[in-house]
NURODO-172106 format. One record per residue: x, y, z of N, C-alpha, C, O in turn. Coordinates in pm, whole numbers, plus 50000, padded with zeros to 5 digits. Each point is the difference from the previous one (the first is absolute). Layout:
XYZXYZXYZXYZ;...
This chain:
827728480184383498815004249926499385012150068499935010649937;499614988450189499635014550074501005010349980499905011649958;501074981550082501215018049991499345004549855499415010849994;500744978849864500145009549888498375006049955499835008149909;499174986450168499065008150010499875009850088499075007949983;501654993650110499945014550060500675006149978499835010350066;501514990649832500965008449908498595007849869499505011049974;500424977149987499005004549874499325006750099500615010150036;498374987950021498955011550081501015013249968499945007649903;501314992750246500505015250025500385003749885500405011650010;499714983249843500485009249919498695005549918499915010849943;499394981850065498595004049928499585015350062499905010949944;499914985150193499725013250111500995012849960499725011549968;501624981450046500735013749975499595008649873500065012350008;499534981549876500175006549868498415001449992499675006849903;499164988150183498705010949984500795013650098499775011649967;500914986150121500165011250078500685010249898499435010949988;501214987849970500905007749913498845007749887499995011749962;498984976049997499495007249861498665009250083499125004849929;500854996550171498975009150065500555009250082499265003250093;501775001949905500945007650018500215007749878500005012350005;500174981149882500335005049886498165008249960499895007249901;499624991750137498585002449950499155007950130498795001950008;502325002250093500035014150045499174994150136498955006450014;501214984050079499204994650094500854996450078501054998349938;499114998750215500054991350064501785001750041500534995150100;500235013949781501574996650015500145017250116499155006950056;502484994049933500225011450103501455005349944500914992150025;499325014749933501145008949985501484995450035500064996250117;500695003449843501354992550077500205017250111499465010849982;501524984850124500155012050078501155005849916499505008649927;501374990850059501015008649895499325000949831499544991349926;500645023650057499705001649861501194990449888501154996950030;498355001049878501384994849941500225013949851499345009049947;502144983950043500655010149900499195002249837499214991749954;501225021749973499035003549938499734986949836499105000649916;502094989050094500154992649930498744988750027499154994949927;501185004150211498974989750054498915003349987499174991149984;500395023250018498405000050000499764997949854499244991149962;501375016749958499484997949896500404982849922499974998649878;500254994250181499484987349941498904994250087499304991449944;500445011450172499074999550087498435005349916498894994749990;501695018049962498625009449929499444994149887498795000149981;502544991349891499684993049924499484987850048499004997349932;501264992650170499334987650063498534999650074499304990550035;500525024749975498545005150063499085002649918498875000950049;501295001749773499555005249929499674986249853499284999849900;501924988350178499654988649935498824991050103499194991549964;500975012350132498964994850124498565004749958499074992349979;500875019950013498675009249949499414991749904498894994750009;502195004049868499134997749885499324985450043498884999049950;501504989850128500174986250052498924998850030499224992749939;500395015950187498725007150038498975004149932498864999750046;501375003749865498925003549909499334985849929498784999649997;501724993149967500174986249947498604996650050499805002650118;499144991849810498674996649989500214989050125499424999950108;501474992149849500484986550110499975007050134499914992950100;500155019049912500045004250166499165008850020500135005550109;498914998649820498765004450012498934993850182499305005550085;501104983949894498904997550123500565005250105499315007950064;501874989849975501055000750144499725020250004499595004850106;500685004649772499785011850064498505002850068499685008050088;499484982249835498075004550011499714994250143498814999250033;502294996250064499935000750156500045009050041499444999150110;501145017449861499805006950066498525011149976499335004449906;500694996550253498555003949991499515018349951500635010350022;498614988649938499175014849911500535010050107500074996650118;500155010849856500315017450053498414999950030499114997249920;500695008750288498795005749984499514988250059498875001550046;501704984849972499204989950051500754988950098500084987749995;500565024850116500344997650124498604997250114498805002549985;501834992550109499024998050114499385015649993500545010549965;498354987350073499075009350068499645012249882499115007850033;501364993949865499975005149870499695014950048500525006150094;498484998449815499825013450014501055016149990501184997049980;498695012450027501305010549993501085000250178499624997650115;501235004849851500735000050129500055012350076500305009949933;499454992050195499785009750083501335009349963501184996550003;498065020749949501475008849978499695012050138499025002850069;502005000649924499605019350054500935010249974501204999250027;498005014749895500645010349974499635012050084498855002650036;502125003749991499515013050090500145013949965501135004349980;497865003550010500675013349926500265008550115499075001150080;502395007149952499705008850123500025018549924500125005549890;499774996450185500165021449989500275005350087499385001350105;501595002449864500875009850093499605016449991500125003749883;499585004050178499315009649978500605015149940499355010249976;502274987350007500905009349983500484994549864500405007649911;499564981450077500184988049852502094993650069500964994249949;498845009450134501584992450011500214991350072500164998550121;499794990749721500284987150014501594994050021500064988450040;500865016749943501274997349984500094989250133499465004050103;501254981749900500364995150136498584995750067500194995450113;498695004849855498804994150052499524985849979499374997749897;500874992250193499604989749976498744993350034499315007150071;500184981849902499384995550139499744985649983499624992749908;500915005250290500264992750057499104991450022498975006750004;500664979250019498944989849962500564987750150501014998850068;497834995449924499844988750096498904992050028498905005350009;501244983750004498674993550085499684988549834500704990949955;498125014450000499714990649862501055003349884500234990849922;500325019350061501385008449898501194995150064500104997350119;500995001449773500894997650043500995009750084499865011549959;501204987550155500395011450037501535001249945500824991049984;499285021349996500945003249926501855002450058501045002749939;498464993650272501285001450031499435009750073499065007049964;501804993650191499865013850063500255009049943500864999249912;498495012750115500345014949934500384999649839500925006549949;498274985349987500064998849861498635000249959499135000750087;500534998849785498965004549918500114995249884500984993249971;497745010249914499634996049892500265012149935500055010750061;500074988749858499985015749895499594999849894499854990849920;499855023850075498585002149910500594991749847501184998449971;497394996349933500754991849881499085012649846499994999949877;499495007850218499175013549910499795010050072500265002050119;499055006849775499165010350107499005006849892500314997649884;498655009650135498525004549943499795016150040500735006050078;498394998349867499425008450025499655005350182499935011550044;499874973450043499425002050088501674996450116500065005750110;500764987749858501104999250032501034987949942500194996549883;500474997950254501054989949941499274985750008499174998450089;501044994149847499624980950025500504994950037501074999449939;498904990750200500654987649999499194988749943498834998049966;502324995450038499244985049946500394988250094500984992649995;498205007850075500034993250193500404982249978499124992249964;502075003950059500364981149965499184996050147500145005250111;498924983349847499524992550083500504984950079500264992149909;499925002150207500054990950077498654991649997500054988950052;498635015749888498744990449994499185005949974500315011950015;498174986349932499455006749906498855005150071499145006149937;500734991350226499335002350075500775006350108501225001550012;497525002950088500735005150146500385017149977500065005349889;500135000550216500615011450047501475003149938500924991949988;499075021849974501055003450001500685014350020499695010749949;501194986650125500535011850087500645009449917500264994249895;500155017950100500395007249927500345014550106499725000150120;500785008749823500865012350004500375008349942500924994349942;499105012350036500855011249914501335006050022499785009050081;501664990949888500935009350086500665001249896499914993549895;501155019350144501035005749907501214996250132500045006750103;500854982349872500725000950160499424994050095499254990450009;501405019350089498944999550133498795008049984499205000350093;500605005449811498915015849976498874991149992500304991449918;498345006250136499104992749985498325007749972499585004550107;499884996849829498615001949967499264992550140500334992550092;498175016449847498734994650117500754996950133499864988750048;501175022950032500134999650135501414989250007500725002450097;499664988449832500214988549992499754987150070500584990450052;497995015549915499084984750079499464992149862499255004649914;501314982850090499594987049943498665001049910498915001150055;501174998749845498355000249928499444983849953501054993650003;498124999149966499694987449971498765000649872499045007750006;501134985649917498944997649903499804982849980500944992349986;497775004150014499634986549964500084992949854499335006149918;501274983750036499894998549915498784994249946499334993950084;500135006449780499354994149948500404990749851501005001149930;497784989550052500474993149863500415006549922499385010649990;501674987949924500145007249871500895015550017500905002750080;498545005249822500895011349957499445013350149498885005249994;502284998650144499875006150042500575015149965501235001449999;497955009549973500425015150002499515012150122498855003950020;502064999250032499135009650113501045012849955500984996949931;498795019350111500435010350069500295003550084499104997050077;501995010750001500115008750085500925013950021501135002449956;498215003850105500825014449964500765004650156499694999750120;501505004649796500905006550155498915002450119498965006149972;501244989950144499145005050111498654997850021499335003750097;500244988449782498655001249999499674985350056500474990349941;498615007650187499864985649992499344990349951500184988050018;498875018449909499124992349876500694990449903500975003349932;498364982150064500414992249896499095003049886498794999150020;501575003849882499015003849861499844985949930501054994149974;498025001250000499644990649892500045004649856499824991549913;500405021450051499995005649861500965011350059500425001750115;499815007549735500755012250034499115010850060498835001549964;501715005250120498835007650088500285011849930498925005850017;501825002749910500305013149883498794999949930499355010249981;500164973449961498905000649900498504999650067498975001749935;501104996450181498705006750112499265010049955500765009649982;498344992749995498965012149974500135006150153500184993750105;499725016049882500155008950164498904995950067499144993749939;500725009150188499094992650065499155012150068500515010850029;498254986149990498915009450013499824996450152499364990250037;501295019050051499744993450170500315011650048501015006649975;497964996450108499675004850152500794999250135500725007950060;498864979749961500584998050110500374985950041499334991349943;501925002850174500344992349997498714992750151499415006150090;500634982949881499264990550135501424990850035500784993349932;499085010650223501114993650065498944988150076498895002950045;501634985549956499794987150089501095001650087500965005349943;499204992550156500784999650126500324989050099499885005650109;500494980749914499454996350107501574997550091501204998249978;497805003250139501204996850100499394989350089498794999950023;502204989250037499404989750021499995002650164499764990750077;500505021649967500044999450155498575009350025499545004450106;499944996949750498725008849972500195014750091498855004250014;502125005350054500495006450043500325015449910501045006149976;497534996249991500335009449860499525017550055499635008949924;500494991850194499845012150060501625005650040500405011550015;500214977749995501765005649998500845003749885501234999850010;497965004949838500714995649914499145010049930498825002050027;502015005249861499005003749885500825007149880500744991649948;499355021149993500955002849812500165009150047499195006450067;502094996649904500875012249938499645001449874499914989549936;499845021650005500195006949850500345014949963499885009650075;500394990449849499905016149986500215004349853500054992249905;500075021050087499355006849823501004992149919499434992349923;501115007650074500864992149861499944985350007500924994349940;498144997750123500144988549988499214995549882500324989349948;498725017350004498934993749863498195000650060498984996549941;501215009850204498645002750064499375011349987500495009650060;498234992649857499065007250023499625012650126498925003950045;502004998749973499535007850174498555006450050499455002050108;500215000449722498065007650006499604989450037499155000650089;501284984049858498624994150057500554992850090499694988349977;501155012850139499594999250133499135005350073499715011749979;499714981450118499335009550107500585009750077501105000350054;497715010349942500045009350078500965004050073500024990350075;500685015349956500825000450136501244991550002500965001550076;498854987949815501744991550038501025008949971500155008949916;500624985650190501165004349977501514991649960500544993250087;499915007849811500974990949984501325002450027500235007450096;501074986549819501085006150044500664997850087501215002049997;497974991550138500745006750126500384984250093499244994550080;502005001449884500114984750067499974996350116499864988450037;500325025450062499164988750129498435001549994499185002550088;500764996149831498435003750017499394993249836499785007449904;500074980550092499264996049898498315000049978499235001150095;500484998049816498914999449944499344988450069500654989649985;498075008850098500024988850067498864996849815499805008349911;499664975750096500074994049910498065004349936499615002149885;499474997750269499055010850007500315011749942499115008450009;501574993949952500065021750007499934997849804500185009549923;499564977950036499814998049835498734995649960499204992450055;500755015449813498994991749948499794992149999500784991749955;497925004450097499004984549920500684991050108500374989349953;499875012250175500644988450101498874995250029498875004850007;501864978950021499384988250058500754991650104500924992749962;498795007750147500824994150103499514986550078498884997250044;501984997749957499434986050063501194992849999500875003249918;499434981950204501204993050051500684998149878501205002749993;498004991949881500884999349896501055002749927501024995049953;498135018150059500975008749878499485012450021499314999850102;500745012549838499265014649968500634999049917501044994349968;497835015449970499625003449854500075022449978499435009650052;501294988949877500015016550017500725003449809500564993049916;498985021950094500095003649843501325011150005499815007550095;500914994449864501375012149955499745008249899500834998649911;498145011650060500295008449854500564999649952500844994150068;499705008149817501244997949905499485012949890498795002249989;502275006549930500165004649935499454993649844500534989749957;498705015149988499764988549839500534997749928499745008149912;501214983050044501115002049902498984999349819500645000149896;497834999150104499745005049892500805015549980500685002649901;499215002450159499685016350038501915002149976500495009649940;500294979450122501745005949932500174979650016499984991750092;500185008149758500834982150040501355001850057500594989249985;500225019850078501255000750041499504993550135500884993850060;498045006549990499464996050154499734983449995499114993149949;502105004050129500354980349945499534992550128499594988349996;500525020650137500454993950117499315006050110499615011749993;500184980150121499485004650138500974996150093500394988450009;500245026350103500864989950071499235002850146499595011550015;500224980650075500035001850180500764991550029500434989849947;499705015850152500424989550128498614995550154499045007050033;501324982250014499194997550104500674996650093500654989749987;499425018250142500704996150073499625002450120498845004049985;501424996150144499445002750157499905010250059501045005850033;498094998049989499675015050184501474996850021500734990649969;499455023150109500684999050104499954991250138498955001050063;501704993449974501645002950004500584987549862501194999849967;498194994649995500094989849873499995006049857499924993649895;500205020450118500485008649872500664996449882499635002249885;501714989950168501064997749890499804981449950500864993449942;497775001750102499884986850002498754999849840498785001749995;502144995749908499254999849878499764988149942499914998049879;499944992250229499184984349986500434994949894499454999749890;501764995550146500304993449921500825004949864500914993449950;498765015750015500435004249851501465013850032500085009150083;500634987249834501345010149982499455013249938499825010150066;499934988849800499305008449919498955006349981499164991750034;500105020149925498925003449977498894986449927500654993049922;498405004250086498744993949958499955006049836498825003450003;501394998349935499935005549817498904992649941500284988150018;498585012749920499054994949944500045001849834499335009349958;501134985549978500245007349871498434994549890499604988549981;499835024649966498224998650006500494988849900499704989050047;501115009849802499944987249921500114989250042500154992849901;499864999850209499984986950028498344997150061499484989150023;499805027749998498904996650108498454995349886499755006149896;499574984450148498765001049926499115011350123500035005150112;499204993349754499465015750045498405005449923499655005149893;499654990150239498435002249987499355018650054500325006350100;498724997849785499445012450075501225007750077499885004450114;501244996449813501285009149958500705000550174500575009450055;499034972650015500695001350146500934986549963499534990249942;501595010750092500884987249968500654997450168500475007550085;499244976849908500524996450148500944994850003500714997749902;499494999350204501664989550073499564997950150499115005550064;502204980849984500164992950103500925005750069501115000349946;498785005350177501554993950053499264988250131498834997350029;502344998550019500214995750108500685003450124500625010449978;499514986850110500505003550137501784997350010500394988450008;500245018949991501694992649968500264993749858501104995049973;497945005249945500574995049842500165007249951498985006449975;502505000149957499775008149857499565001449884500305009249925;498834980150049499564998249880498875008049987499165001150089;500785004849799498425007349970499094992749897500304998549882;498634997350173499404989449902498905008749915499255009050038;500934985449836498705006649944498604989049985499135003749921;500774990650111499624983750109499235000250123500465004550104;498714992249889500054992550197500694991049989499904994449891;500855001150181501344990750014499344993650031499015005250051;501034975349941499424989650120501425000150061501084998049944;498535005650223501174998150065499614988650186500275000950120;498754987149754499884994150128501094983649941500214995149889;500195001550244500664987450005499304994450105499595005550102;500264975649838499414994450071501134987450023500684995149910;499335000850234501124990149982499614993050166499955005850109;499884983849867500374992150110501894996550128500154994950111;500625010249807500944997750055501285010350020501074995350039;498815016549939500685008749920500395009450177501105005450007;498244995250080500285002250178500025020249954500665008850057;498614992449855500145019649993499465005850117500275012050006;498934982950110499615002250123500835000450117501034993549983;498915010350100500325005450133499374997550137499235009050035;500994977450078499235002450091501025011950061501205000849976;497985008650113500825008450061500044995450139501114999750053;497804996650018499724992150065499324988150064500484990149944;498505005550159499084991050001498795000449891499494990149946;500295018950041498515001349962500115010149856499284997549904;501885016250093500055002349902500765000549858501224998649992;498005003449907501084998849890500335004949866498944999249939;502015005649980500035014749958500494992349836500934992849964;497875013349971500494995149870500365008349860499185002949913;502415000850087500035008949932499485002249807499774989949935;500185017350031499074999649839498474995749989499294998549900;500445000050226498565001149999498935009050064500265004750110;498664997949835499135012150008499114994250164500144989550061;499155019949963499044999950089498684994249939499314994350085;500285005849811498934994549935499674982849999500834991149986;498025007750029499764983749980499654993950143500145005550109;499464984049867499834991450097501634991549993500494996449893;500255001250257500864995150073499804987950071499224999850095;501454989649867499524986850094501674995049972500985003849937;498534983750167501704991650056499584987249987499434993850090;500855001149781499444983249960500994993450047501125005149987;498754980650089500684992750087499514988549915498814997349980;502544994349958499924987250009500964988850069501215002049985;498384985650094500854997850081501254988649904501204999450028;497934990549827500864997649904500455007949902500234996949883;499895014250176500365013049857499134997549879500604992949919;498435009850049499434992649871499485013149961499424997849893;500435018850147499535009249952500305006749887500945007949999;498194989349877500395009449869499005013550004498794999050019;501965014749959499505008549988500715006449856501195002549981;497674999349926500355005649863499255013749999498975002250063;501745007749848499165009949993498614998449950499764990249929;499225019150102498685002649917498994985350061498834997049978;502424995250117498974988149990499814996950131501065003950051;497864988950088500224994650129500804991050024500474991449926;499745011750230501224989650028499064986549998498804997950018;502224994949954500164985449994500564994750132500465008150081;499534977049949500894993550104500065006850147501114998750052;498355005249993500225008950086498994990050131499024993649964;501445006750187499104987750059498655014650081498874997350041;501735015949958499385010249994501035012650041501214997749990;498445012750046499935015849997499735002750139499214994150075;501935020549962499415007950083500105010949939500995003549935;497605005450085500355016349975500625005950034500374995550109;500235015849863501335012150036499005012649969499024999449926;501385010950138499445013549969500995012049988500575000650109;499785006549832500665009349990500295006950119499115002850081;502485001349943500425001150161500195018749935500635004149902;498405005050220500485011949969500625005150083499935012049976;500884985950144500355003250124501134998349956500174994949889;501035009750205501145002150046501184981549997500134991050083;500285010549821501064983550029500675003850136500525010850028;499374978950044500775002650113501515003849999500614991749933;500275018950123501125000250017500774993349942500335002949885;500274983850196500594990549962499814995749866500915000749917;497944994650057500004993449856499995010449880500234995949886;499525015950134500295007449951501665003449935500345001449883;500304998950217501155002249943500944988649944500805001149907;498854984850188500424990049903499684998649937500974994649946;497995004949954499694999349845499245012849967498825001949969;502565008850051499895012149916500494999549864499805010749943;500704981849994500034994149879499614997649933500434999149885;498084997650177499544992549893499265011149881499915010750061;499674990749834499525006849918497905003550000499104992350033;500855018949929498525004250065498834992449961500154992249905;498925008450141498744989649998499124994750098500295006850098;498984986849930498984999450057500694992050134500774990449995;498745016350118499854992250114498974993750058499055006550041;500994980449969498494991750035500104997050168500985002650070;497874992049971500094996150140499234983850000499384997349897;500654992750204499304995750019498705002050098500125006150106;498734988749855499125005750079499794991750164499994987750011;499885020850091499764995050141499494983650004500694992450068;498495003749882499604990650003500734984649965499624989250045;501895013949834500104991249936501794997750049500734990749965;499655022350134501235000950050500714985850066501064994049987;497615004450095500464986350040500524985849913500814991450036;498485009649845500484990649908501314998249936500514989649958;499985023350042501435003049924501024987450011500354993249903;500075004650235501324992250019499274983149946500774991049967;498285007750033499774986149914499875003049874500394990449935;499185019749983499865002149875501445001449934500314998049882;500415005750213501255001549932501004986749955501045000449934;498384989750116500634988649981499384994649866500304988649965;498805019449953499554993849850500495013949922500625010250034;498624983549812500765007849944498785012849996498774999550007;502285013149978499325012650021499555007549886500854997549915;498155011750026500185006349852498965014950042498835000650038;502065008949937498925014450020499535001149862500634998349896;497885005650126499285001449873499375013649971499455005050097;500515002049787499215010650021498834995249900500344995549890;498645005050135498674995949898499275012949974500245009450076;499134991649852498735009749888498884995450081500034988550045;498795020849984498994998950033499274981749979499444993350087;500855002949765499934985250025500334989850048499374990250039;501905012949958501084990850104501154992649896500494988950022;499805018949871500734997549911501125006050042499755011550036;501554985249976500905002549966500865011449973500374999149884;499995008650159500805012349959502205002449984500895004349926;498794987650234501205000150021500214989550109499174997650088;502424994249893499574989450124501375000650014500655005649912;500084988250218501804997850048499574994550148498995000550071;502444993449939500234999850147500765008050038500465008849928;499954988850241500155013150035501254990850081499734988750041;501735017449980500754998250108499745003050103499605010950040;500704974550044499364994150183500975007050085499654998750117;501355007849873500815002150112499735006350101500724997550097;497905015449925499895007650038499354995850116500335001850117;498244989349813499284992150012499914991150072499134999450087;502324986149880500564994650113500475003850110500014993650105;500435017549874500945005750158499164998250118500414996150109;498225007549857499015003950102498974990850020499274998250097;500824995949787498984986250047500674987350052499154992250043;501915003849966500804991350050501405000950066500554989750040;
């Protein structure tokens, strides 16, 4: 009696399997095609299946599948299109290359264009997730655009479109051709260097870069690369550990719209001449990406970043565990990417329990010693063993609290930089090696 109820079952099973197969679900292709005889009784048995299907009697079994449009999480699905321009128009062999949130297409491979416009060619960018970063490139070959350094755009919900043009490093949110020309004066440079060291450093420019030369001051002289423009010798400067603040004339491109661009360079006095911080390339400001008040349009740089922001960048990180610090030795300690500004303290907890968030006071902490900004000479030695490390603030401990070190070091450690309130700016620990050598 069981056997012939579990016969009846497997044949029941087999022949729903079959009729939902026939009704385009659930079945799979045989791996060999069959002959042209076979399909076509196959085509007639698929077309008696159809009509079967249609059959009022099987009305309920198709109304399981669910509405188009009413998947998890609903809404439109994250796209991205990119328009590029090539400035000569030759597109032939130009791809571009994708990574990170996009799918990648294979070493030394690419996407290719699926149009092209007025303003240039289109891709139509295949995604890995509808969020996150994504890396991108441009190349013909090995032939690579923007230097062939890596470009990144963020994704957002929904339908992404950006621009970019040969050489230019501006991401456009619209087409920048359809820009009304821009009514500007002059550029405002932000500057900062985090070793605040801005008397070693200042611009090259000269007549064909997109600068105004009448409205420099008096007496500059440009042109001449051992001999830069110190950052004073410009309009409208503002100096302080931060950052300086200084203005570049610029040519009006009301006056000729052919005038797109500002180029300098910033780079070091002598004997640090050929040291252009960081950057391969000229600095290019192209005025359509800049907003632009009382006809002065600004930008960021940073100290060793190539990026030109049209932004103040937030470029603070706050982290309890992340060791971006440096003891160099007993007492001092060198923290690179950070400024001279702020109040400096060394929160000690001995159950590790210290949270430090940006914008906000530390937490957990059983207390603090102050640090003060070290302006003297790193000693020799520690000097050259962590000549490595990257530029930024050197702290000290103060006379008083030296003695504490080799017990403090046995909890957990966190350098803080705080705001006049005592909020938060920037926080890390710092690697002990230097540190230990000399205290134990």
């Amino acid at each position: 009696m069981g056997r012939s109820i579990r016969a009846v079952g497997a044949a029941l099973s087999l022949a729903l399997t079959a009729l939902l197969s026939a009704c385009g679900g659930g079945g799979t292709a045989a791996p060999n095609a069959a002959p042209d005889a076979q399909a076509q009784s196959f085509a007639q048995q698929r077309t008696n299946s159809i009509d079967m299907c249609d059959a009022a009697s099987h009305q309920t079994l198709l109304a399981a599948v669910p509405a188009a449009g009413g998947g998890a999480g609903g809404g439109d699905a994250s796209s991205l299109t990119v328009h590029y321009r090539r400035l000569a128009g030759d597109y032939a062999g130009w791809q571009i290359h994708t990574f990170g949130a996009a799918k990648d297409p294979g070493y030394n491979n690419g996407w290719n264009a699926i149009g092209a416009d007025a303003f240039g060619v289109i891709y139509d960018v295949p995604l890995n997730a509808p969020s996150g970063n994504v890396g991108y490139l441009f190349h013909k070959g090995d032939t690579k655009d923007h230097g062939g350094a890596d470009q990144s755009y963020t994704l957002k919900a929904g339908a992404n479109v950006f621009w970019r043009i040969e050489g230019d490093p501006a991401t456009y949110a619209s087409d920048p051709l359809n820009v009304s020309v821009p009514d500007l004066k002059a550029v405002r440079v932000h500057y900062k260097r985090y070793d605040a060291d801005y008397a070693k450093w200042g611009v090259h420019i000269w007549p064909a870069s997109g600068i105004d030369v009448a409205g420099l001051k008096p007496g500059t002289v440009i042109d001449q690369w051992p001999a830069p423009v110190p950052f004073s010798g410009f309009n409208n400067f503002v100096g302080n550990p931060g950052e300086v603040v200084f203005d570049i004339p610029v040519l009006n491109p009301k006056d000729d719209p052919t005038r797109k661009t500002l180029e300098f360079i910033i780079h070091g006095f002598p004997p640090n001449s050929d040291n252009k911080d960081g950057r391969n390339d000229n600095i290019k400001v192209s005025y359509s990406a800049l907003s632009i008040t009382n006809q002065v349009g600004e930008i960021w740089l940073v100290q060793e970043d190539p990026a030109t922001y049209t932004s103040r960048p937030d470029l603070r990180i706050a982290s309890t565990t992340d060791a971006r610090a440096y003891w160099l030795d007993r007492q001092l300690v060198k923290w690179p990417k950070a400024d001279t500004t702020g109040v400096f303290k060394l929160y000690h907890s001995a159950t590790g329990q210290i949270v430090a968030a940006k914008d906000a006071p530390v937490s957990g902490a059983d207390g603090s010693v102050a640090l003060e900004v070290f302006s003297g000479a790193v000693p020799a030695a520690a000097a050259e063993r962590f000549k490595y490390v990257g530029a930024g603030v050197v702290l000290g401990v103060k006379g008083a609290d030296r003695s504490r070190l080799r017990e403090l070091h046995k909890s957990q450690l966190v350098l803080v930089q705080q705001d006049a309130a005592g909020k938060v700016q920037n926080a890390t620990t710092a690697q002990i090696a230097g540190a230990l050598d000399e205290l134990f």
